[in-house]
SENU-847362 format. One record per atom (N, C-alpha, C, O, CB): residue number from 0; atom name; x negated, y, z. Coordinates in nm, 2 decimals. Glycine has a CB too. Example, Ala and Ser with C-alpha at 12.3 -4.5 7.8 and 13.67 -1.06 7.14 Angstrom:
<nodes>
> seq, atom, xx, yy, zz
> 0, N, -1.32, -0.57, 0.78
> 0, CA, -1.23, -0.45, 0.78
> 0, C, -1.32, -0.33, 0.78
> 0, O, -1.42, -0.33, 0.85
> 0, CB, -1.13, -0.45, 0.90
> 1, N, -1.28, -0.22, 0.71
> 1, CA, -1.37, -0.11, 0.71
> 1, C, -1.29, 0.00, 0.79
> 1, O, -1.34, 0.11, 0.80
> 1, CB, -1.41, -0.06, 0.57
</nodes>
This chain:
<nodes>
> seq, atom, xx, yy, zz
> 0, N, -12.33, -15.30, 7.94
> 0, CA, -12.42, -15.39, 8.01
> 0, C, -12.39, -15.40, 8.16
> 0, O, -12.39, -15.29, 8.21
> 0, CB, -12.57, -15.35, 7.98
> 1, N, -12.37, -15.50, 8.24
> 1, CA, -12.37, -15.54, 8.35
> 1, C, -12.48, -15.48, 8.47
> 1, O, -12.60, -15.47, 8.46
> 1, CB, -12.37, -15.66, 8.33
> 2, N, -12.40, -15.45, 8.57
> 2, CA, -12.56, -15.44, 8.66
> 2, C, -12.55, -15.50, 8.76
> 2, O, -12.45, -15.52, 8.83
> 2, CB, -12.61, -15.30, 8.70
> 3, N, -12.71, -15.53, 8.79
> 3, CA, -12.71, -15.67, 8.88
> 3, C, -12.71, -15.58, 9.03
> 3, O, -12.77, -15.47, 9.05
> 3, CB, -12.89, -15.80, 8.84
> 4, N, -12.64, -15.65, 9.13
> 4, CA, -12.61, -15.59, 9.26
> 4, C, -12.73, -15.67, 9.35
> 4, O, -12.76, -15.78, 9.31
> 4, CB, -12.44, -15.63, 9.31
> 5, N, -12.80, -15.62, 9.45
> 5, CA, -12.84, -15.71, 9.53
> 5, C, -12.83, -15.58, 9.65
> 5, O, -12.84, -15.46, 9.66
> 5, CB, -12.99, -15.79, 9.48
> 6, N, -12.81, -15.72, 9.73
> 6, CA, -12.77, -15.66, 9.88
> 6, C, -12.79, -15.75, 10.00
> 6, O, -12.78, -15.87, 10.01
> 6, CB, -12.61, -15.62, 9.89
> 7, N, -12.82, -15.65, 10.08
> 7, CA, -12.91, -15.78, 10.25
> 7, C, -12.79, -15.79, 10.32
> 7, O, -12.71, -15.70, 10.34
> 7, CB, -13.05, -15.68, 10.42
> 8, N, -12.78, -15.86, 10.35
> 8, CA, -12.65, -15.94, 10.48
> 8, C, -12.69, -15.91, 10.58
> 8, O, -12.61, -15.88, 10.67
> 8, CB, -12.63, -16.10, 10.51
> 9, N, -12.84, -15.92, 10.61
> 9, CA, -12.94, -15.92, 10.75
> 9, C, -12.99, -15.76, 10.78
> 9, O, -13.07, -15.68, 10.71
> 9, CB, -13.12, -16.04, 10.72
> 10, N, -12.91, -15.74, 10.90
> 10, CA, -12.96, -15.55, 10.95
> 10, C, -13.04, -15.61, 11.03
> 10, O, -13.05, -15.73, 11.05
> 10, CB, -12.84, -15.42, 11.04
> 11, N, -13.11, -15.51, 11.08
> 11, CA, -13.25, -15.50, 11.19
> 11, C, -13.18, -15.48, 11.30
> 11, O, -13.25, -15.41, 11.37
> 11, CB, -13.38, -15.38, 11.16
> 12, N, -13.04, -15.50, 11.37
> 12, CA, -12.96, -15.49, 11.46
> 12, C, -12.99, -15.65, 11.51
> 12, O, -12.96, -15.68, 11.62
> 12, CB, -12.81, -15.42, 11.41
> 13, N, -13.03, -15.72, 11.44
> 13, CA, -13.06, -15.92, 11.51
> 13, C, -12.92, -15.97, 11.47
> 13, O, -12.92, -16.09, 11.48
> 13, CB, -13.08, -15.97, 11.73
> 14, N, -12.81, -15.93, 11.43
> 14, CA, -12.71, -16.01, 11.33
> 14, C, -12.73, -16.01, 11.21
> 14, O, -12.76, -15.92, 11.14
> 14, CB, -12.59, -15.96, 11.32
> 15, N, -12.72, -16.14, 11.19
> 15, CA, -12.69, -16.26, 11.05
> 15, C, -12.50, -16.22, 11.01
> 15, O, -12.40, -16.21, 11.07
> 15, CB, -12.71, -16.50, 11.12
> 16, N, -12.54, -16.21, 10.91
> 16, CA, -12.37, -16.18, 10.80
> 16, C, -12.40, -16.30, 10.67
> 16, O, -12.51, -16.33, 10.62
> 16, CB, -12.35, -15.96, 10.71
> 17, N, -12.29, -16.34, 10.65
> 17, CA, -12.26, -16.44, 10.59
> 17, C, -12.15, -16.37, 10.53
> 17, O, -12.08, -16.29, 10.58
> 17, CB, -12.25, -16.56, 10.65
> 18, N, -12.15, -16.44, 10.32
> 18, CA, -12.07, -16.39, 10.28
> 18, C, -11.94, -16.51, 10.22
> 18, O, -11.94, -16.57, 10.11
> 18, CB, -12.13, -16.30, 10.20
> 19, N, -11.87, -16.50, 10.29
> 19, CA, -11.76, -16.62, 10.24
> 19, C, -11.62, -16.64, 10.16
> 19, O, -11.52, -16.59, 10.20
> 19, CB, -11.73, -16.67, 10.34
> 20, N, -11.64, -16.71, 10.06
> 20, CA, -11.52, -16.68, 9.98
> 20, C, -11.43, -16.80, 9.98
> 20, O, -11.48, -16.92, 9.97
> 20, CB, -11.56, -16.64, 9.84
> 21, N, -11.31, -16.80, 9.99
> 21, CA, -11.23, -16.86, 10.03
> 21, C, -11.11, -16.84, 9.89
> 21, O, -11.09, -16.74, 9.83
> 21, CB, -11.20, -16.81, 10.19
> 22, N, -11.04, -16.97, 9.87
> 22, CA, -10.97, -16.98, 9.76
> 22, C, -10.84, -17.04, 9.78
> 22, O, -10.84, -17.15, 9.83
> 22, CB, -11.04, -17.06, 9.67
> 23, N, -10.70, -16.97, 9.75
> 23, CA, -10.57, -16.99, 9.79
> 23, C, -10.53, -17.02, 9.67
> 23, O, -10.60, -16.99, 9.57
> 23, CB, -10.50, -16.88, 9.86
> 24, N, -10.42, -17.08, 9.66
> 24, CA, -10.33, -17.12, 9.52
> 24, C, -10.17, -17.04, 9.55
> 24, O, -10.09, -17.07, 9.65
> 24, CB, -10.32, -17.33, 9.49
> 25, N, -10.16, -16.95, 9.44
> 25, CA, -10.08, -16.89, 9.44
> 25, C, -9.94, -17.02, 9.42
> 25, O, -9.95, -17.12, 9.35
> 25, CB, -10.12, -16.79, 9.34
> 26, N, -9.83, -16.98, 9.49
> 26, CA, -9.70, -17.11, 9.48
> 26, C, -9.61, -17.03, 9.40
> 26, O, -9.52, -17.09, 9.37
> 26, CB, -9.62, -17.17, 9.64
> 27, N, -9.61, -16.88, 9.33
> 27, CA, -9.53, -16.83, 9.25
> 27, C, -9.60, -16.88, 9.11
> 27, O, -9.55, -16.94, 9.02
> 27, CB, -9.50, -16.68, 9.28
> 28, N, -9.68, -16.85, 9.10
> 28, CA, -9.76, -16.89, 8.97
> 28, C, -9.90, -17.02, 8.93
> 28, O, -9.97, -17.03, 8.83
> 28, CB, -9.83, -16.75, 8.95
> 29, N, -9.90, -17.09, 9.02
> 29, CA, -9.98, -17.14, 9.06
> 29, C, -10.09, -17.13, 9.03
> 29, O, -10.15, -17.23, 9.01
> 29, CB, -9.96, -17.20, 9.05
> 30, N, -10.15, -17.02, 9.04
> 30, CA, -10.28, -16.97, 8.96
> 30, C, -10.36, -16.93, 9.08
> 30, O, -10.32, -16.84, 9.16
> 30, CB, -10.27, -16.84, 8.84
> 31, N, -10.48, -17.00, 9.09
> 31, CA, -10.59, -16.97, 9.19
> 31, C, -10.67, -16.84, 9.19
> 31, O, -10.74, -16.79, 9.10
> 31, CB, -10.68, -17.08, 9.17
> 32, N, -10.64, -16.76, 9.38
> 32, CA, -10.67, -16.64, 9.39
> 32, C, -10.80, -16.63, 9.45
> 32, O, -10.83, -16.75, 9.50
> 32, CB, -10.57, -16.56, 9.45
> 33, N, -10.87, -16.58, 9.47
> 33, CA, -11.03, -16.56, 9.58
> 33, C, -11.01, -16.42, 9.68
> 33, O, -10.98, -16.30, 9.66
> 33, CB, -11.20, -16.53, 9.45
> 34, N, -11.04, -16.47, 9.77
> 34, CA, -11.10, -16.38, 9.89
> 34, C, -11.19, -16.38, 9.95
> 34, O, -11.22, -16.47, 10.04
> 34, CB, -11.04, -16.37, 9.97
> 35, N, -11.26, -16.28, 9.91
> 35, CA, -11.39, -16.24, 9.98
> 35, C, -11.42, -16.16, 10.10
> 35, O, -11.37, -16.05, 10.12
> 35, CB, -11.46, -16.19, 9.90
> 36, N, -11.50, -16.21, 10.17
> 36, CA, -11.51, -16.12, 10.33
> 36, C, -11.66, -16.18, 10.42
> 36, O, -11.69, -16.29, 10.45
> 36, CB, -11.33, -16.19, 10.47
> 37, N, -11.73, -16.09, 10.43
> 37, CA, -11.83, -16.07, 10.51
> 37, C, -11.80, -16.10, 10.67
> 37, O, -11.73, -16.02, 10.74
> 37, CB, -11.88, -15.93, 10.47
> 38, N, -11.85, -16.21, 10.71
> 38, CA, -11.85, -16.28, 10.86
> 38, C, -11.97, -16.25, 10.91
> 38, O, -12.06, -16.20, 10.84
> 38, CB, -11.84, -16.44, 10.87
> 39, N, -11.97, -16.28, 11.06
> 39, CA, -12.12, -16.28, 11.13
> 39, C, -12.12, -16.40, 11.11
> 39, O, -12.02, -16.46, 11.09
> 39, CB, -12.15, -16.23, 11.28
> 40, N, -12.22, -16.46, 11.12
> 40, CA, -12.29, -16.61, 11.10
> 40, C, -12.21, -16.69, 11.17
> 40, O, -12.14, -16.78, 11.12
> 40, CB, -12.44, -16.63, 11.16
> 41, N, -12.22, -16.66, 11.30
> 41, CA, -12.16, -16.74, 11.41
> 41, C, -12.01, -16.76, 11.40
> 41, O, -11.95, -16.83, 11.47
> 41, CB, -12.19, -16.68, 11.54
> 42, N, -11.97, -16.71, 11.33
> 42, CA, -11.83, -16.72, 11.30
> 42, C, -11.74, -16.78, 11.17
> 42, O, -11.62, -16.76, 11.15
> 42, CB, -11.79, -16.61, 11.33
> 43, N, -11.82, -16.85, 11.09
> 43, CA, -11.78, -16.86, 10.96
> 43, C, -11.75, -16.97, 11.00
> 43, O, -11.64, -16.95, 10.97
> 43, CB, -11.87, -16.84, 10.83
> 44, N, -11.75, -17.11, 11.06
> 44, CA, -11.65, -17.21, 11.10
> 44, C, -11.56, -17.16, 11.13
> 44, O, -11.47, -17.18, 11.06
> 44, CB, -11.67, -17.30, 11.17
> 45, N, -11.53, -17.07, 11.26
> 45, CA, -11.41, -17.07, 11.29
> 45, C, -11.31, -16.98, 11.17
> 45, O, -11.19, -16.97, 11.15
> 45, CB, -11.41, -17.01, 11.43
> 46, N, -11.42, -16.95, 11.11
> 46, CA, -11.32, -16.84, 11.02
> 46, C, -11.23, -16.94, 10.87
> 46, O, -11.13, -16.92, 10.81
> 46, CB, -11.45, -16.69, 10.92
> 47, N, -11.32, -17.04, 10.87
> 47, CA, -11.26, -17.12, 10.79
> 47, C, -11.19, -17.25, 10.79
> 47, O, -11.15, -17.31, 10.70
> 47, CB, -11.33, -17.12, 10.74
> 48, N, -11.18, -17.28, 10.94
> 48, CA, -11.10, -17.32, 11.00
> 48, C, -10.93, -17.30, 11.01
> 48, O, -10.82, -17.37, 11.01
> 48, CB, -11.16, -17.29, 11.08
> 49, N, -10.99, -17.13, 11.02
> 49, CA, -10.80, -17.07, 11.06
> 49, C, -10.68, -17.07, 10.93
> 49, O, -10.56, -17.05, 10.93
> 49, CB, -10.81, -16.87, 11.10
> 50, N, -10.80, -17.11, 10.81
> 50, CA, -10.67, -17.09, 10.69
> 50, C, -10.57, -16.97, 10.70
> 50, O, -10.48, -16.96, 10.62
> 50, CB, -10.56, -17.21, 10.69
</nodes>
């Protein structure tokens, strides 16, 4: 049986985290990979921006 995860992004430090997943296509196999990575708020345009 599966277990369900829950988790805060938001510390009592006044930073916002955002969790963003981002999706590449493999060119050896062409099979679509995922990457996941925790941003501060304020930065998830630029982060997805940079490719």
């Amino acid at each position: 049986m599966a277990k369900k995860v829950v988790a805060t992004l938001k510390t009592s430090s006044g930073k916002n985290y955002a969790k963003v997943i981002s999706m590449s296509r493999s060119p050896k196999t062409g099979a679509y990979t995922f990457k996941e990575e925790i941003v501060v708020s304020d930065n998830v345009k630029d982060y997805l921006a940079k490719k």
